[in-house]
TINUKE-439031 format. One record per atom (N, C-alpha, C, O, CB): residue in one letter; atom name; z, y, x. Coordinates in nm, 3 decimals, decimal comma. Glycine has a CB too. Layout:
# residues N
   residu   atome        zz        yy        xx
        a      CA         Z         Y         X
...
# end
This chain:
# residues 138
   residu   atome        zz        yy        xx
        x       N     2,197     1,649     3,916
        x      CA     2,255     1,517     3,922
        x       C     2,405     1,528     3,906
        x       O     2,478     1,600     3,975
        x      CB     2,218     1,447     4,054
        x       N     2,448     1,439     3,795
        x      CA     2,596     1,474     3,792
        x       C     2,670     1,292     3,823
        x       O     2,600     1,194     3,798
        x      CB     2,644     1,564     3,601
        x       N     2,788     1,279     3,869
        x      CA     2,848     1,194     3,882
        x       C     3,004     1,213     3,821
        x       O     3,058     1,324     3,819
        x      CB     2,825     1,169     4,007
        x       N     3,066     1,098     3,776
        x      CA     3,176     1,089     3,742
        x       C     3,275     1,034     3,809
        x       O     3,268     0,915     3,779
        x      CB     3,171     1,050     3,656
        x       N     3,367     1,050     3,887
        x      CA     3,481     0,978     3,957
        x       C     3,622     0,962     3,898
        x       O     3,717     1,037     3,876
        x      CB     3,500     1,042     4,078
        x       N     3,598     0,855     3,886
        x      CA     3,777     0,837     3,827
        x       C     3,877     0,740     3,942
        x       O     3,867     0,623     3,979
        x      CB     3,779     0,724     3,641
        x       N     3,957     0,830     3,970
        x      CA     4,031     0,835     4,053
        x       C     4,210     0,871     4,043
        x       O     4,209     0,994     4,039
        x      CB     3,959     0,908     4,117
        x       N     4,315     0,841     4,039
        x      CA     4,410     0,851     3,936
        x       C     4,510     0,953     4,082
        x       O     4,604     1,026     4,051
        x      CB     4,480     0,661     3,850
        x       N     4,466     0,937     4,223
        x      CA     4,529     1,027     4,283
        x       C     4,454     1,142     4,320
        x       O     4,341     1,156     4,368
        x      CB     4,584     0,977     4,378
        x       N     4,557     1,233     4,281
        x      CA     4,463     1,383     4,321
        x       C     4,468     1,417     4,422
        x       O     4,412     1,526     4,417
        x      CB     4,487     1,506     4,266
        x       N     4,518     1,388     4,586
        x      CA     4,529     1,402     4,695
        x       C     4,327     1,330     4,691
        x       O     4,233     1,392     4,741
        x      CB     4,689     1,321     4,771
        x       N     4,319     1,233     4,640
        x      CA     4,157     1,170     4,661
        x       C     4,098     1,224     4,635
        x       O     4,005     1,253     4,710
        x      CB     4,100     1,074     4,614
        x       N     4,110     1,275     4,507
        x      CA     4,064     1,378     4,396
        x       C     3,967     1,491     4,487
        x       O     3,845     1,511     4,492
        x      CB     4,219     1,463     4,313
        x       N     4,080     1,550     4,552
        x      CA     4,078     1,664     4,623
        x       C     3,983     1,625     4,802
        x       O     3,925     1,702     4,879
        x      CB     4,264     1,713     4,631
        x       N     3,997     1,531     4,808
        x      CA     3,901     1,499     4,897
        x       C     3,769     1,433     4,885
        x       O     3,692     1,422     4,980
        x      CB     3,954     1,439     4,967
        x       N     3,745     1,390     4,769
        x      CA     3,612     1,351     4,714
        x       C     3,543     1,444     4,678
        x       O     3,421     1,448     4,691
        x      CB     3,612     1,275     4,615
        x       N     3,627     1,547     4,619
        x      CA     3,545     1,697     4,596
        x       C     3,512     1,754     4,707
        x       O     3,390     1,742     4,703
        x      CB     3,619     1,809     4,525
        x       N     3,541     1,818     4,821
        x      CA     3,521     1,834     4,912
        x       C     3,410     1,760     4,996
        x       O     3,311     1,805     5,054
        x      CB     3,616     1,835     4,938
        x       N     3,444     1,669     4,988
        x      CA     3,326     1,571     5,061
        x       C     3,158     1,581     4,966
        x       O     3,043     1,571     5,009
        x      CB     3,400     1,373     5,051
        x       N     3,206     1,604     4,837
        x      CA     3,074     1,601     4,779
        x       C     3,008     1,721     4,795
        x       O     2,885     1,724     4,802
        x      CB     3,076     1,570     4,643
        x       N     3,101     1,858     4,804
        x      CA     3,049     1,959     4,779
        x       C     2,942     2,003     4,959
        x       O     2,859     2,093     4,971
        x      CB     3,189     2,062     4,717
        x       N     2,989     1,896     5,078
        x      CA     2,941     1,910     5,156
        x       C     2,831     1,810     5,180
        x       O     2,798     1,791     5,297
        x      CB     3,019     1,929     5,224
        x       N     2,758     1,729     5,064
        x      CA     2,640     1,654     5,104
        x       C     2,534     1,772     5,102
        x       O     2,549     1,889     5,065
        x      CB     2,605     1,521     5,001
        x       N     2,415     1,703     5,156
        x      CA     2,314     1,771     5,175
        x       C     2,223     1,762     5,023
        x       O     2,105     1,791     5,043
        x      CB     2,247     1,714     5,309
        x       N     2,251     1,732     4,886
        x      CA     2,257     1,782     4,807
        x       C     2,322     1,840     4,687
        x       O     2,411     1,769     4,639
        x      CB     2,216     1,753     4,810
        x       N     2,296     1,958     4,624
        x      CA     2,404     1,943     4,529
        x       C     2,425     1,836     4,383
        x       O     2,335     1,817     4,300
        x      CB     2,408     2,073     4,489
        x       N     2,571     1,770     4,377
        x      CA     2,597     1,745     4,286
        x       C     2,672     1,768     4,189
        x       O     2,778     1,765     4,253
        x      CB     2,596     1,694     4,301
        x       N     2,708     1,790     4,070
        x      CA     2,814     1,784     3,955
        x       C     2,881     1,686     3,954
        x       O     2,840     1,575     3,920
        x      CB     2,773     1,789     3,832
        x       N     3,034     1,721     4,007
        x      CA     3,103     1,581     3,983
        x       C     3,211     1,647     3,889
        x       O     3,249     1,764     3,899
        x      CB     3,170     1,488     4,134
        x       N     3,261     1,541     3,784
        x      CA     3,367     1,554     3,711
        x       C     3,461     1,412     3,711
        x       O     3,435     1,293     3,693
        x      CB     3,315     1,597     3,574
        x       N     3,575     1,481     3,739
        x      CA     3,703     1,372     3,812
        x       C     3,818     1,365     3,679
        x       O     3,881     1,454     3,623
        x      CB     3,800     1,460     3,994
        x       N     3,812     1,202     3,658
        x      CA     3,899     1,177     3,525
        x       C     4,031     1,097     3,606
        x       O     4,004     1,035     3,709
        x      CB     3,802     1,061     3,384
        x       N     4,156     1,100     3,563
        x      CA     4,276     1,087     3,622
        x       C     4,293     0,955     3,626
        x       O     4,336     0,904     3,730
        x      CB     4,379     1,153     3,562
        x       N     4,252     0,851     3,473
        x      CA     4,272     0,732     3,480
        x       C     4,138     0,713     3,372
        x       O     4,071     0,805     3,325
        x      CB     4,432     0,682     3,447
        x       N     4,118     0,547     3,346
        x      CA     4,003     0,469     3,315
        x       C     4,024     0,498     3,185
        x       O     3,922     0,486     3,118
        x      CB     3,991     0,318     3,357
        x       N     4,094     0,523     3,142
        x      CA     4,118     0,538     2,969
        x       C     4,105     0,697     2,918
        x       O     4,106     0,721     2,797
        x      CB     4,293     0,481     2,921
        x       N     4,095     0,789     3,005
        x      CA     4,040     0,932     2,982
        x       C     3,889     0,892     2,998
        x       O     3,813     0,941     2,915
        x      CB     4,099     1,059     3,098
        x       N     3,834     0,809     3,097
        x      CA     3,683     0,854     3,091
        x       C     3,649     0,729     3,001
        x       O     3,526     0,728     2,995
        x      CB     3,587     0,868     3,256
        x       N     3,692     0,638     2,938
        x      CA     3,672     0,572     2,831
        x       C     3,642     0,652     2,694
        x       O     3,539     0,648     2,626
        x      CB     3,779     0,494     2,824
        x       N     3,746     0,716     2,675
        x      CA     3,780     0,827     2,576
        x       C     3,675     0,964     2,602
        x       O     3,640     1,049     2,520
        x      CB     3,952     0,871     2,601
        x       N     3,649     0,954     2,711
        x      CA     3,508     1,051     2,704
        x       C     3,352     1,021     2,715
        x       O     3,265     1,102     2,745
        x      CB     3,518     1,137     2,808
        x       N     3,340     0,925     2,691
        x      CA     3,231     0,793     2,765
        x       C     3,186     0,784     2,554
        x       O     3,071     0,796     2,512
        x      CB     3,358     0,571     2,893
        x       N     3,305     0,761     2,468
        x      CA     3,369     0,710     2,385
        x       C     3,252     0,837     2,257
        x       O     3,169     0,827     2,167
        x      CB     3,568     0,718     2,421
        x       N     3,336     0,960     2,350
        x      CA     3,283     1,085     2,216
        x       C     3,178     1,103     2,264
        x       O     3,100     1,138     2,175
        x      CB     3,358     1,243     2,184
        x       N     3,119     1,096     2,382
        x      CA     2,974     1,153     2,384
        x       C     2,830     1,055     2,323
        x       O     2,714     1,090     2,306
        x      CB     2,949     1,186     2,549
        x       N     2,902     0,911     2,301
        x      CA     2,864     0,817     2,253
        x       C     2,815     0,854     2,085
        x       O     2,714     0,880     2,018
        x      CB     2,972     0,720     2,281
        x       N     2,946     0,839     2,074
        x      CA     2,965     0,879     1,899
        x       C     2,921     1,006     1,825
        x       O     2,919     1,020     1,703
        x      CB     3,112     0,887     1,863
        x       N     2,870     1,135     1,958
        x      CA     2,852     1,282     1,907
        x       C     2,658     1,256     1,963
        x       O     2,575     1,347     1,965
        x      CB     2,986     1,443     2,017
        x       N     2,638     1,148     1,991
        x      CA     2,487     1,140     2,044
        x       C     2,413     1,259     2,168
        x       O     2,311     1,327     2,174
        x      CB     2,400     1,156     1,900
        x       N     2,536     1,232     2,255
        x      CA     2,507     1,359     2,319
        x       C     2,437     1,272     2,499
        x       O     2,473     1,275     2,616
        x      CB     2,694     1,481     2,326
        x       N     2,354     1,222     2,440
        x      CA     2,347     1,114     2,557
        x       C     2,313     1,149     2,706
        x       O     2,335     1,082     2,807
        x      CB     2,245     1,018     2,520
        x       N     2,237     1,302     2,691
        x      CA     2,245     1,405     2,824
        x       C     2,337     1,424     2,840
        x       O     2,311     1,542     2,867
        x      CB     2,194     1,524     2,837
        x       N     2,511     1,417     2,857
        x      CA     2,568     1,482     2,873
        x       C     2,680     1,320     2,978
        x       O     2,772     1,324     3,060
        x      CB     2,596     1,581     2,728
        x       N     2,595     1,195     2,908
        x      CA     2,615     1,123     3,047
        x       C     2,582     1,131     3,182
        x       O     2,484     1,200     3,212
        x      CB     2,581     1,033     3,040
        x       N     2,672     1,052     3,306
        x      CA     2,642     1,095     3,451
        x       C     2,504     0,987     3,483
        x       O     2,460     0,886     3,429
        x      CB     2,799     1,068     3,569
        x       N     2,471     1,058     3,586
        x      CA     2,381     0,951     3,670
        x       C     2,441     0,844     3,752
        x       O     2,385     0,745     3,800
        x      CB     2,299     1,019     3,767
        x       N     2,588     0,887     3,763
        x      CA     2,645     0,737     3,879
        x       C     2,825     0,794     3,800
        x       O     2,847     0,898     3,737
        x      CB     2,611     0,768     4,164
        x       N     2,906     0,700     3,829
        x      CA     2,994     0,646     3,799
        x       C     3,047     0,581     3,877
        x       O     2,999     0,474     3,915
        x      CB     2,980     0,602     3,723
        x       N     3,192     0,645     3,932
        x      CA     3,266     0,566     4,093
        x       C     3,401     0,565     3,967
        x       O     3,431     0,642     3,875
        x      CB     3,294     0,703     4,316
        x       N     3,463     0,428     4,021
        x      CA     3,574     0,411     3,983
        x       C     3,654     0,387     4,072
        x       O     3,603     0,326     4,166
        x      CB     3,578     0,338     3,905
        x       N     3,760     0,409     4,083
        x      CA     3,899     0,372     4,184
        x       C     3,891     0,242     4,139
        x       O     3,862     0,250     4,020
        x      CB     4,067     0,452     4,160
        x       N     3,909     0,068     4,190
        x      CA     3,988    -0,016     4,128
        x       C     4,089    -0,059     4,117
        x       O     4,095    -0,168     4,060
        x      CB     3,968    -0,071     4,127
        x       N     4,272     0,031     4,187
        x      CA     4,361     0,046     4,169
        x       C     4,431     0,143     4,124
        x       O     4,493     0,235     4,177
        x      CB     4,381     0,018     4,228
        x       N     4,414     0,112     4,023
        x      CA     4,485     0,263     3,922
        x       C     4,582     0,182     3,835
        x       O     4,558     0,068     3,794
        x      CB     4,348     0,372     3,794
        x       N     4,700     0,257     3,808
        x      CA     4,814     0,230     3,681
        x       C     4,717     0,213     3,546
        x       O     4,616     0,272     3,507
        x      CB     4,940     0,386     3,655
        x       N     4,812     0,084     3,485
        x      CA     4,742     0,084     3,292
        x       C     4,643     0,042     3,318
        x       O     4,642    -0,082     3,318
        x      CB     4,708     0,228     3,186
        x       N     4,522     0,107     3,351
        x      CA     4,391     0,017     3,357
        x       C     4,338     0,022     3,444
        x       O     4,285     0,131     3,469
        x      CB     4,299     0,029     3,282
        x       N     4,318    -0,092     3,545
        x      CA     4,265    -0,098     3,675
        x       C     4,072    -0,060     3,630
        x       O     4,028    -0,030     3,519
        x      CB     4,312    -0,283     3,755
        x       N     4,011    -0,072     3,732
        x      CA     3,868    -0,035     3,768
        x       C     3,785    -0,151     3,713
        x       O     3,682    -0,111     3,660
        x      CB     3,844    -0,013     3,932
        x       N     3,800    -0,281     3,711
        x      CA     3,735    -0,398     3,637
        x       C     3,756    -0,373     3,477
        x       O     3,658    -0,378     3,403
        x      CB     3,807    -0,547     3,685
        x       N     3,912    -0,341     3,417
        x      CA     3,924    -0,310     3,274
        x       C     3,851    -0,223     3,194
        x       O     3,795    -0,242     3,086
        x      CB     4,028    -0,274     3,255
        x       N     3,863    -0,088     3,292
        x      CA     3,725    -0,008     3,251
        x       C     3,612    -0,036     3,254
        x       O     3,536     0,028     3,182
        x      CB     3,702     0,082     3,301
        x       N     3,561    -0,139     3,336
        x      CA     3,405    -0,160     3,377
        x       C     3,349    -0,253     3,234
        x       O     3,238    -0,251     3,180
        x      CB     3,388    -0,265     3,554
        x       N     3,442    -0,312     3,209
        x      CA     3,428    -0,448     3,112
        x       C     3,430    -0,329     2,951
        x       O     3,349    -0,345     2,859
        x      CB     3,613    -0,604     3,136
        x       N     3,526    -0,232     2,950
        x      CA     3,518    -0,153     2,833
        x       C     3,361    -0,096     2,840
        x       O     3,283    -0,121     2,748
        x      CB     3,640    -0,033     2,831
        x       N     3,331    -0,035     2,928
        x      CA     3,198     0,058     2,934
        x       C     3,058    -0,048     2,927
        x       O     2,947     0,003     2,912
        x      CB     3,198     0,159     3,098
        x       N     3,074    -0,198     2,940
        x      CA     2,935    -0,264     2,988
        x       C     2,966    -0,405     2,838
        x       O     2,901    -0,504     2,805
        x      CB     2,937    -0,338     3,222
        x       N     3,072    -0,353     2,796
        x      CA     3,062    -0,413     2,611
        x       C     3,093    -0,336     2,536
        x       O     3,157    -0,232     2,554
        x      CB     3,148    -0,528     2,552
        x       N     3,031    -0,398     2,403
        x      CA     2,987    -0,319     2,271
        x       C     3,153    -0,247     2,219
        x       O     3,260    -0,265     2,278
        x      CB     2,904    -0,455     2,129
        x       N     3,142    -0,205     2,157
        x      CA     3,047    -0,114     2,153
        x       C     2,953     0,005     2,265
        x       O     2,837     0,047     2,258
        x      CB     3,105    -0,064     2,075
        x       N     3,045     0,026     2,345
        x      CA     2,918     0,157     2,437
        x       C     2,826     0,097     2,487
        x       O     2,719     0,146     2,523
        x      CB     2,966     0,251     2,577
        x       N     2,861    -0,025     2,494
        x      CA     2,726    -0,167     2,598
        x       C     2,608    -0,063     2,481
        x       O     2,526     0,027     2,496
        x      CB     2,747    -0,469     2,541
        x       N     2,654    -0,129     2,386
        x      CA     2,508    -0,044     2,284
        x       C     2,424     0,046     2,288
        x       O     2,319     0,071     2,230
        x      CB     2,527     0,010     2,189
        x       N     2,491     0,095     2,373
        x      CA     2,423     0,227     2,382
        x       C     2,366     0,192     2,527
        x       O     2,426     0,141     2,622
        x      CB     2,529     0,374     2,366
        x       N     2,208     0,243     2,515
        x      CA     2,096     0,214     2,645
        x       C     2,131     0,302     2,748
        x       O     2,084     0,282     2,860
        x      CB     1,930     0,244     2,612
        x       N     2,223     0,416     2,724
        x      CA     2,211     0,484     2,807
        x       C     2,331     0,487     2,936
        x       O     2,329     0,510     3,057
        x      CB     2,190     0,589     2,737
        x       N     2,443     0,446     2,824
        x      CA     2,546     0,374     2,893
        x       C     2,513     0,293     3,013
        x       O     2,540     0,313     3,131
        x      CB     2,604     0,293     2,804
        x       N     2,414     0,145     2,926
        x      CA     2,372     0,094     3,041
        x       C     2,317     0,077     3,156
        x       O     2,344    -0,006     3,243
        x      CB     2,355     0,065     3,032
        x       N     2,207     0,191     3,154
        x      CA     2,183     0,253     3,295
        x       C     2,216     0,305     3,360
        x       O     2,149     0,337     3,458
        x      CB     2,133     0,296     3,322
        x       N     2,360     0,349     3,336
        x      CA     2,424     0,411     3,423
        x       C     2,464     0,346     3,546
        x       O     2,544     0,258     3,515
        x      CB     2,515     0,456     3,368
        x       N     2,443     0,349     3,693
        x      CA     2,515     0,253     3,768
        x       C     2,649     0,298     3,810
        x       O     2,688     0,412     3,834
        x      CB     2,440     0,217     3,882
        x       N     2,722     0,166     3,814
        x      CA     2,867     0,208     3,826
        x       C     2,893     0,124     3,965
        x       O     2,842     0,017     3,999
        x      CB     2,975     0,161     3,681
        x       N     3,001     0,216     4,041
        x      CA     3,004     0,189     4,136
        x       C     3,162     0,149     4,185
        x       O     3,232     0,250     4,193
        x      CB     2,934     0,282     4,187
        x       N     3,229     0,031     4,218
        x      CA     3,364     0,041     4,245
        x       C     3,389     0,050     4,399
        x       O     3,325    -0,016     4,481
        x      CB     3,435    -0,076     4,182
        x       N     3,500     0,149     4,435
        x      CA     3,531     0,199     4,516
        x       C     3,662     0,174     4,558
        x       O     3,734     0,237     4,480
        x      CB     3,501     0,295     4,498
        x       N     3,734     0,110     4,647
        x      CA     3,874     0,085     4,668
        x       C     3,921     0,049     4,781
        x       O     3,831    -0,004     4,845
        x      CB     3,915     0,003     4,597
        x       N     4,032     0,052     4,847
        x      CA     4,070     0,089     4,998
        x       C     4,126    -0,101     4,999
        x       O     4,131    -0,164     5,104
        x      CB     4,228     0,263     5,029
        x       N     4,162    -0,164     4,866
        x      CA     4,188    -0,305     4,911
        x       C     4,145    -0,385     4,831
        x       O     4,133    -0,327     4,722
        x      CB     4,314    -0,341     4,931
        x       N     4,104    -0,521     4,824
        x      CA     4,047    -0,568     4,755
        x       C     3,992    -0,726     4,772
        x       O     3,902    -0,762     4,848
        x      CB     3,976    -0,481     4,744
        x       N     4,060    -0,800     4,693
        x      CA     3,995    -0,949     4,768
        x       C     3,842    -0,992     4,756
        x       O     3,759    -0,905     4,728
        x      CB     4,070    -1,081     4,699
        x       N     3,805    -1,111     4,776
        x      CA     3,729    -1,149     4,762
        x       C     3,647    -1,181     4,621
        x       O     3,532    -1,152     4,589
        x      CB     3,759    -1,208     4,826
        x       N     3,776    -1,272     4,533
        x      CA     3,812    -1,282     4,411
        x       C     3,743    -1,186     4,322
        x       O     3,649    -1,192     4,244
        x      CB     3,944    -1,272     4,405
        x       N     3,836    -1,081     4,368
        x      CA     3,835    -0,897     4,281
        x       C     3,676    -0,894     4,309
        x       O     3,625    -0,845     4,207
        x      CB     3,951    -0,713     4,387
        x       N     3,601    -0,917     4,379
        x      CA     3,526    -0,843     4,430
        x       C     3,361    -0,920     4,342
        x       O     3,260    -0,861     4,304
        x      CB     3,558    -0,846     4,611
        x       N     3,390    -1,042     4,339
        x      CA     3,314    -1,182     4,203
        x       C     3,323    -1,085     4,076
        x       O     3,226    -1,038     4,017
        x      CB     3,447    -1,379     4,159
        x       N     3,499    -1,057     4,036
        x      CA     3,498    -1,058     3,902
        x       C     3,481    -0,888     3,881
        x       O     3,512    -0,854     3,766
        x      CB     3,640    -1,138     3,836
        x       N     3,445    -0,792     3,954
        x      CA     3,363    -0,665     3,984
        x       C     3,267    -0,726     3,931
        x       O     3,263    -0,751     3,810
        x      CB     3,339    -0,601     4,130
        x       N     3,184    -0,755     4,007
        x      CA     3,003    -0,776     3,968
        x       C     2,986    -0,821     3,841
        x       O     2,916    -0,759     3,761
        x      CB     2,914    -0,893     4,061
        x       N     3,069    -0,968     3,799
        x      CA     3,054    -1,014     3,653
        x       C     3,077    -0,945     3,549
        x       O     3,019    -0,950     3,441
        x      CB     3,119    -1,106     3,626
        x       N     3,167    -0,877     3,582
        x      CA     3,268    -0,687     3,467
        x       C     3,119    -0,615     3,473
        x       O     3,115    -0,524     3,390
        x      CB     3,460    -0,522     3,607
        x       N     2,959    -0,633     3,566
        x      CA     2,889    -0,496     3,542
        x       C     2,886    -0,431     3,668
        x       O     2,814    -0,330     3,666
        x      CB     2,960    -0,401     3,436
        x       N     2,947    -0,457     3,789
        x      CA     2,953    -0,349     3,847
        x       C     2,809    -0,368     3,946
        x       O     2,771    -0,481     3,978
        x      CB     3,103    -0,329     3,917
        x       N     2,742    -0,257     3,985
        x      CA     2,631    -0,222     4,040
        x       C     2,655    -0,209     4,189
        x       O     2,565    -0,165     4,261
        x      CB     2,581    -0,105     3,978
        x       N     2,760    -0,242     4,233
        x      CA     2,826    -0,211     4,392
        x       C     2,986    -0,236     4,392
        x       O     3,054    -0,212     4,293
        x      CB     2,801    -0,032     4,443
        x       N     3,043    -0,291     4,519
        x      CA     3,179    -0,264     4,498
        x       C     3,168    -0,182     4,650
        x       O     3,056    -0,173     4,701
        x      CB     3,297    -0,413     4,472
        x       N     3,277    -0,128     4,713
        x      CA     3,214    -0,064     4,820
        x       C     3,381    -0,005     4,901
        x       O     3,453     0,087     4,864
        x      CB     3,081     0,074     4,753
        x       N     3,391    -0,058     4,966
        x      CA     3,541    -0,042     5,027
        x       C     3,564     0,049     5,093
        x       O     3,502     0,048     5,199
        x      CB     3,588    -0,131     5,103
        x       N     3,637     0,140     5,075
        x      CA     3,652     0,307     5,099
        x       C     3,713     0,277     5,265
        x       O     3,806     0,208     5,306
        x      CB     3,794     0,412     4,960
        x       N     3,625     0,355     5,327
        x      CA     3,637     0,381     5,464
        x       C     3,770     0,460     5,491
        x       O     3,816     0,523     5,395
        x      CB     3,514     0,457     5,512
        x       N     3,850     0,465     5,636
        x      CA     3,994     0,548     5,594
        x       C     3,950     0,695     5,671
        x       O     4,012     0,799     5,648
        x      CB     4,172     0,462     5,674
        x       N     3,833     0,690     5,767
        x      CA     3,748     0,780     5,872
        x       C     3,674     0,891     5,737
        x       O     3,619     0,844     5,638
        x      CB     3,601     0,658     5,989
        x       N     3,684     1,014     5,758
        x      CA     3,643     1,095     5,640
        x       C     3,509     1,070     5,660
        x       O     3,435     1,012     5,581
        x      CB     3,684     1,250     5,632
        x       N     3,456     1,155     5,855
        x      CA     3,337     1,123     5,867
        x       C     3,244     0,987     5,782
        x       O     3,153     0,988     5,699
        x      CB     3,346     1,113     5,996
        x       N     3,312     0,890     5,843
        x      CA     3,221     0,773     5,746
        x       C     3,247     0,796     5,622
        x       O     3,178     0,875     5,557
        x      CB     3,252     0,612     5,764
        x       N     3,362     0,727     5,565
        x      CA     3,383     0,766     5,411
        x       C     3,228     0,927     5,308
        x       O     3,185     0,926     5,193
        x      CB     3,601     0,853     5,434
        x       N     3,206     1,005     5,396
        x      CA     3,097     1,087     5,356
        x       C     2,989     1,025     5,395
        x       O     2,896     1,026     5,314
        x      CB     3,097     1,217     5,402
        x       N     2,968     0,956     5,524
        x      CA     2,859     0,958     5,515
        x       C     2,794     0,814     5,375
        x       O     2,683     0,796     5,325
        x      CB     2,823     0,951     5,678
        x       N     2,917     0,745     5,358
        x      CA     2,898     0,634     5,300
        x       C     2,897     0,687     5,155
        x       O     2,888     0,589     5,081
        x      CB     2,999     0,526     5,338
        x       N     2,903     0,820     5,072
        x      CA     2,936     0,840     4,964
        x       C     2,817     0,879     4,971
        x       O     2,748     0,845     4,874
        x      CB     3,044     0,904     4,921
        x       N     2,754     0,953     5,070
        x      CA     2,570     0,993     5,052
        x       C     2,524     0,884     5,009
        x       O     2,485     0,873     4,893
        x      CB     2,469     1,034     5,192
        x       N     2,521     0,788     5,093
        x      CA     2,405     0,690     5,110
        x       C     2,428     0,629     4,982
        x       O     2,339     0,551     4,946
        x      CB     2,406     0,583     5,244
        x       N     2,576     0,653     4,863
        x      CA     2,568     0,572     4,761
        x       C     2,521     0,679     4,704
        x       O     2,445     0,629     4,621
        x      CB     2,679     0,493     4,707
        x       N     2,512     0,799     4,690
        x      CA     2,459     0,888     4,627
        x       C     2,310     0,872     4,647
        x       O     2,246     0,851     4,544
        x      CB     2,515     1,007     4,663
        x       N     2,242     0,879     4,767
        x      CA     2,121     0,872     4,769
        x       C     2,066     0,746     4,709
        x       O     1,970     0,763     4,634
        x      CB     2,085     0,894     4,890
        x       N     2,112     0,606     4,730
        x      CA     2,036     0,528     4,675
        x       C     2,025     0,498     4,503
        x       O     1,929     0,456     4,437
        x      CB     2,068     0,429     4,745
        x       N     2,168     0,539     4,460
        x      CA     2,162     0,491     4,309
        x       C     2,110     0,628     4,225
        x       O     2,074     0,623     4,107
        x      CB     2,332     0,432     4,248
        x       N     2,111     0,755     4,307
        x      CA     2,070     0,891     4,204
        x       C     1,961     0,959     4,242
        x       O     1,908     1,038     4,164
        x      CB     2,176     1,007     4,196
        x       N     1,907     0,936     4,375
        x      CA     1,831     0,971     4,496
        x       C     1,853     1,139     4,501
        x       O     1,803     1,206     4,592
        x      CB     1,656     0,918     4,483
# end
């Protein structure tokens, strides 16, 4: 099971890895800096038909510089990658420490499969990254 996190601080970076590498299963995670690198990689694996080589889940930060977490969601869930079936099953998950109500409407309408407000407690914050792990990848 592999997952993708895009996350634009590497202090998170560095604690999302950690936290994953201690669930009670293993996963492959690969961590993109901002929404327009994993666009751009979302982009070639599309175009090279490499459609195994998409994740099973997809966490986005939704405060990142240049392109917030809704901009990406709306790139990945229309055409062109919408096109692609495989794209679309991917569930994507937004993840963010603030976030209105508002943000949280125009999440779901962008595609998103969860929005999910990052705990500041590590303990929880893991246990809450399982339970999104377990339910959307099992």
């Amino acid at each position: 099971m592999e997952l993708y996190i895009v996350d634009d601080n590497p202090d998170h970076q560095f604690l999302l890895y950690k936290l994953i590498k201690g669930l009670d299963k293993p996963y492959l995670v690969k961590f993109f800096e901002s929404g327009r690198s994993l666009h751009k990689h979302m982009q070639q694996l599309s175009r090279s038909g490499q459609h195994k080589g998409f994740p099973d889940l997809l966490v986005l930060d939704f405060n990142m510089p240049e392109m917030n977490g809704i901009e990406v969601l709306r790139l990945l869930r229309q055409p062109p990658l919408a096109e692609c079936p495989q794209i679309n099953k991917i569930p994507i998950v937004i993840m963010t420490s603030d976030i209105s109500p508002l943000q949280i409407r125009q999440c779901y309408q962008a595609g998103a499969n969860a929005v999910v407000v990052k705990p500041l407690n590590f303990a929880v914050l893991k246990n809450t990254f399982q339970s999104i792990c377990r339910f959307w990848i099992g």
